[in-house]
C-alpha positions as CSV (number, residue, x, y, z in Angstrom):
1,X,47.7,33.5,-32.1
2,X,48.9,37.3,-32.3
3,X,52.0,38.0,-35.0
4,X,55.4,37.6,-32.9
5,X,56.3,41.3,-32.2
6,X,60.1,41.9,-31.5
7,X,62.2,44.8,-30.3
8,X,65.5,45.0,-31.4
9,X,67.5,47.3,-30.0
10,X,70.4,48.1,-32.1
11,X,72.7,51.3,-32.9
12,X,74.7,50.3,-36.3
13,X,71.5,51.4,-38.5
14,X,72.5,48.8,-41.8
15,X,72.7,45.8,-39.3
16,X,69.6,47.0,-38.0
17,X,67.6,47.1,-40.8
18,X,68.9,43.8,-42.7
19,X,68.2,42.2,-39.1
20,X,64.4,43.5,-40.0
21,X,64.8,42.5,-43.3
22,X,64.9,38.9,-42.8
23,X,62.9,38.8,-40.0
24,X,60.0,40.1,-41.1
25,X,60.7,37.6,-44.0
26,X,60.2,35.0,-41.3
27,X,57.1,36.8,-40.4
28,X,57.8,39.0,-37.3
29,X,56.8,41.8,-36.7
30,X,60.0,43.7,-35.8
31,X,60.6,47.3,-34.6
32,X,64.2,48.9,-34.3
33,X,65.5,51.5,-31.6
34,X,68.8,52.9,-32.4
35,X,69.9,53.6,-28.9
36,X,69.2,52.3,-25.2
37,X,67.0,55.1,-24.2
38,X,64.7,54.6,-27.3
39,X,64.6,50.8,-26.6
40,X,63.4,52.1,-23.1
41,X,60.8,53.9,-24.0
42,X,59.4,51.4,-26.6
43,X,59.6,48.5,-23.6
44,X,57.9,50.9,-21.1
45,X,55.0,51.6,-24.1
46,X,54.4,48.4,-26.0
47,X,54.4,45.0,-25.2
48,X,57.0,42.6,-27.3
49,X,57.5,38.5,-27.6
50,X,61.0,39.3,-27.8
51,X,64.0,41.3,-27.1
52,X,67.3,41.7,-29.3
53,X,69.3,43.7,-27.4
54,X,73.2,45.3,-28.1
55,X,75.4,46.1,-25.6
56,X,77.2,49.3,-26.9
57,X,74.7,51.4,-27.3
58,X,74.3,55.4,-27.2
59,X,72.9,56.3,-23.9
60,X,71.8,53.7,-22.0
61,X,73.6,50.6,-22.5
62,X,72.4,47.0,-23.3
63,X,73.5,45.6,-19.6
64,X,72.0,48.8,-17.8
65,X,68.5,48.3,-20.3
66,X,68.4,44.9,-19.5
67,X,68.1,45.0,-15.7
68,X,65.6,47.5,-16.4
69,X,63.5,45.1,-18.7
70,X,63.9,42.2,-16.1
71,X,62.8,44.9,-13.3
72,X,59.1,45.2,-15.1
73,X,59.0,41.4,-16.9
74,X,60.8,38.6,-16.2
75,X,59.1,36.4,-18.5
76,X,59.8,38.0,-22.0
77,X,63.0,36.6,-23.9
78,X,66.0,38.8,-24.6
79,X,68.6,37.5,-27.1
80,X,71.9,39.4,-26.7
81,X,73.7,40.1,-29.9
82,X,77.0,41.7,-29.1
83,X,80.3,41.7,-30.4
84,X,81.5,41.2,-27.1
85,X,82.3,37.2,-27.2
86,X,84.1,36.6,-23.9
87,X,83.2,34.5,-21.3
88,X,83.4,37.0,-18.9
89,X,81.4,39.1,-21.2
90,X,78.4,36.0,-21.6
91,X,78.7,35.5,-18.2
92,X,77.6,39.4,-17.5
93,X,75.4,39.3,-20.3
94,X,73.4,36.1,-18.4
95,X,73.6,37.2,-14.8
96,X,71.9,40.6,-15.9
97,X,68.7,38.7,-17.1
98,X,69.6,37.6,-20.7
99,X,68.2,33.9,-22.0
100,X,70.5,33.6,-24.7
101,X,73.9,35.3,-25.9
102,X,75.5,35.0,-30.0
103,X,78.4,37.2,-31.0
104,X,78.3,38.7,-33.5
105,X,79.3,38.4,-36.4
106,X,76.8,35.7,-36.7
107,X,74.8,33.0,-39.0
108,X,71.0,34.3,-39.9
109,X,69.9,30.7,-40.0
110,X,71.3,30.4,-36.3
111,X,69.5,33.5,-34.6
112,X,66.5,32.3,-36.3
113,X,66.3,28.9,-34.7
114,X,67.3,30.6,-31.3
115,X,64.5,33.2,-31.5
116,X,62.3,30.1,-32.1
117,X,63.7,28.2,-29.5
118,X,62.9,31.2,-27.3
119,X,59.8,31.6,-28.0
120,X,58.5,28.3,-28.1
121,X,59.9,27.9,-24.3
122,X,58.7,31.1,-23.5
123,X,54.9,30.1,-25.1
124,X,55.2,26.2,-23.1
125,X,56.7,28.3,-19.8
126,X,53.1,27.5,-18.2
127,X,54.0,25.3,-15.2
128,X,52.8,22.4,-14.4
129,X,52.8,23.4,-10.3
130,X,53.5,26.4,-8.7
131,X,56.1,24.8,-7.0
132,X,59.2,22.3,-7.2
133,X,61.2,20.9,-4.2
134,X,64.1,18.6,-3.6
135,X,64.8,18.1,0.3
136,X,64.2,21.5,2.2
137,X,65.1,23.5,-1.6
138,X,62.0,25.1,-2.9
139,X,61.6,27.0,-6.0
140,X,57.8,28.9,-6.9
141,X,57.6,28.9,-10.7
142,X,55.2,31.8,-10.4
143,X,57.3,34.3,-8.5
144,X,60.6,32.5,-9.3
145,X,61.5,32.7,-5.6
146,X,63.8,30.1,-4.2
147,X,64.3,28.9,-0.6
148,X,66.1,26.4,1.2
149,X,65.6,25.8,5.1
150,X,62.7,28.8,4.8
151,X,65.7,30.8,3.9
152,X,65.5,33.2,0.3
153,X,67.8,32.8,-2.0
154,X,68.7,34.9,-5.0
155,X,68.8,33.6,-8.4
156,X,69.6,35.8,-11.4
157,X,67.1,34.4,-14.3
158,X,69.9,32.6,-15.3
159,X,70.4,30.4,-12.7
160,X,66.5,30.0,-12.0
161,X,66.6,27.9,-15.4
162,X,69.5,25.7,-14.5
163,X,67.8,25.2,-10.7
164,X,64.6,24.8,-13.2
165,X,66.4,22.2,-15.3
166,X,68.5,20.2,-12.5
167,X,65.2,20.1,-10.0
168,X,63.2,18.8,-12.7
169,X,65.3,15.8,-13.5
170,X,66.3,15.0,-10.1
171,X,68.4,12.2,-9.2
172,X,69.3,12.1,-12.7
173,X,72.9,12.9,-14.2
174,X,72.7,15.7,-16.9
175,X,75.5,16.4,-19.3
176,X,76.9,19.5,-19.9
177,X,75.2,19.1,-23.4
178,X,72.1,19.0,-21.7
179,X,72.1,21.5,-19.9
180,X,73.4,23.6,-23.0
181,X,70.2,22.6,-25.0
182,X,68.1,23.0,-22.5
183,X,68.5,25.7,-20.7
184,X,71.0,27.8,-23.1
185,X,68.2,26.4,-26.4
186,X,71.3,25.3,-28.4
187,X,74.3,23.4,-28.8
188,X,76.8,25.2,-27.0
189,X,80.4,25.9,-28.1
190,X,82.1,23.0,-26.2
191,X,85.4,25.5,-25.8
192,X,83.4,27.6,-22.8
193,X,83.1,26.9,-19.0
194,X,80.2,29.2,-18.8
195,X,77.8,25.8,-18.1
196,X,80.2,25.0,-15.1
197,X,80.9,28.6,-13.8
198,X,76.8,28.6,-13.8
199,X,76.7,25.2,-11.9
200,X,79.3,26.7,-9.5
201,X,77.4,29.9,-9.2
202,X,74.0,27.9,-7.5
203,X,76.6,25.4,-5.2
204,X,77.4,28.9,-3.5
205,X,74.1,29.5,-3.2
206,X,72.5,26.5,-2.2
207,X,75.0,24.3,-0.7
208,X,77.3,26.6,0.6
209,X,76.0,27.2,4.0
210,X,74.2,23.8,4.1
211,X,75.6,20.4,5.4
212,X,74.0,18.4,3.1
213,X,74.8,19.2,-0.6
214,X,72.7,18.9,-3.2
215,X,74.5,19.2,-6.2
216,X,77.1,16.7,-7.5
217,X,79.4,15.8,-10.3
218,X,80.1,12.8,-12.1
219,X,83.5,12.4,-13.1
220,X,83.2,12.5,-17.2
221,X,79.7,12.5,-17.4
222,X,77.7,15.6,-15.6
223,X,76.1,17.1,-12.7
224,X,73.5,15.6,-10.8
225,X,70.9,17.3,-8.1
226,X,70.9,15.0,-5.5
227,X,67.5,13.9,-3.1
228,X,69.3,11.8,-0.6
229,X,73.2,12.3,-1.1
């Protein structure tokens, strides 16, 4: 297997280069851009395992690169490592293609098991079918289209894992600790709604304009994706 090669996209140049530092102590291979149009440039020329990606950066910023990194590949990881920490803030961060979101300032040790995390998911992403389906919902793993009734629905990448996820353990009740570890790779900080907004976020999509709903909670204990409700 090829050395992990990772971007990291990053304006402050000392946090840039202890970030390589380490990193390449962990042996990756790491290349810094110091703005959003370099990173650009570097994405549209080389190919990476992973993304670390700002979001105030000189030109182009890390939400506006992003969308353009999910426009060509929407397989590699990006890891956003901001200082912006609101839940607003994650919440834009995910919805524009991000996997995973720390604030800075942060713990090495952390953003090292979360890159591994990453790209271990990312290495296993192979599917087992091209296709999953609940009732008339149908998800294609390879073009990470969804549908329900024959009708398309859009997903950010975001909320493709979660459908991933809850469609894969059907008729099962997932906690929100779950669905934290496996779709967000890590514990998550128990004082954010960013899980439930993102459960919220696919009921409007798929059970919105549908009699029959899908997704359910249990009282205390998690959501459930539903065959025959």
């Amino acid at each position: 297997m090829h050395d992990i090669s990772i971007l990291l996209v990053e304006d402050e140049k000392k946090i840039a280069e202890t970030l390589k530092k380490g990193l390449e102590e962990q042996n990756y291979q790491v290349e810094i851009a110091g703005d959003g149009d370099t990173g650009r440039l570097l994405f549209d020329n080389q190919n990476y395992d992973l993304i670390l990606l700002d979001i105030n950066l000189p030109g182009m910023n890390g939400y506006e690169l992003l969308q353009h990194i999910r426009g060509v590949n929407q397989q590699v990881p990006v890891l956003m490592l901001t200082a912006l920490g609101s839940t607003e803030d994650k919440i834009e961060g995910f919805n524009s293609g991000a996997d995973d979101y720390i604030v800075k300032p942060f713990d090495f040790a952390e953003l090292v098991v979360r890159i591994r995390a990453l790209i271990k998911r990312a290495q296993q992403a192979a599917p087992v079918g091209k296709s999953l389906r609940i009732n008339d919902l149908v998800i294609n793993l390879d073009s990470k289209e969804v549908s329900r009734a024959g009708k398309p629905i859009q997903l950010t990448a975001k909320e493709f894992q979660l459908l991933e996820y809850m469609i894969r353990n059907k008729n099962r009740v997932v906690s929100r600790a779950d669905i934290a570890l496996n779709v967000w790779d890590i514990d998550f900080d128990t004082g954010t709604n960013v899980i439930d907004v993102y459960v919220n976020f696919l009921r409007k999509k798929i059970d919105r304009d549908y009699e029959q709903k899908l997704i359910h909670t249990q009282v205390g204990m998690g959501y459930v994706l539903k065959e025959n409700a």
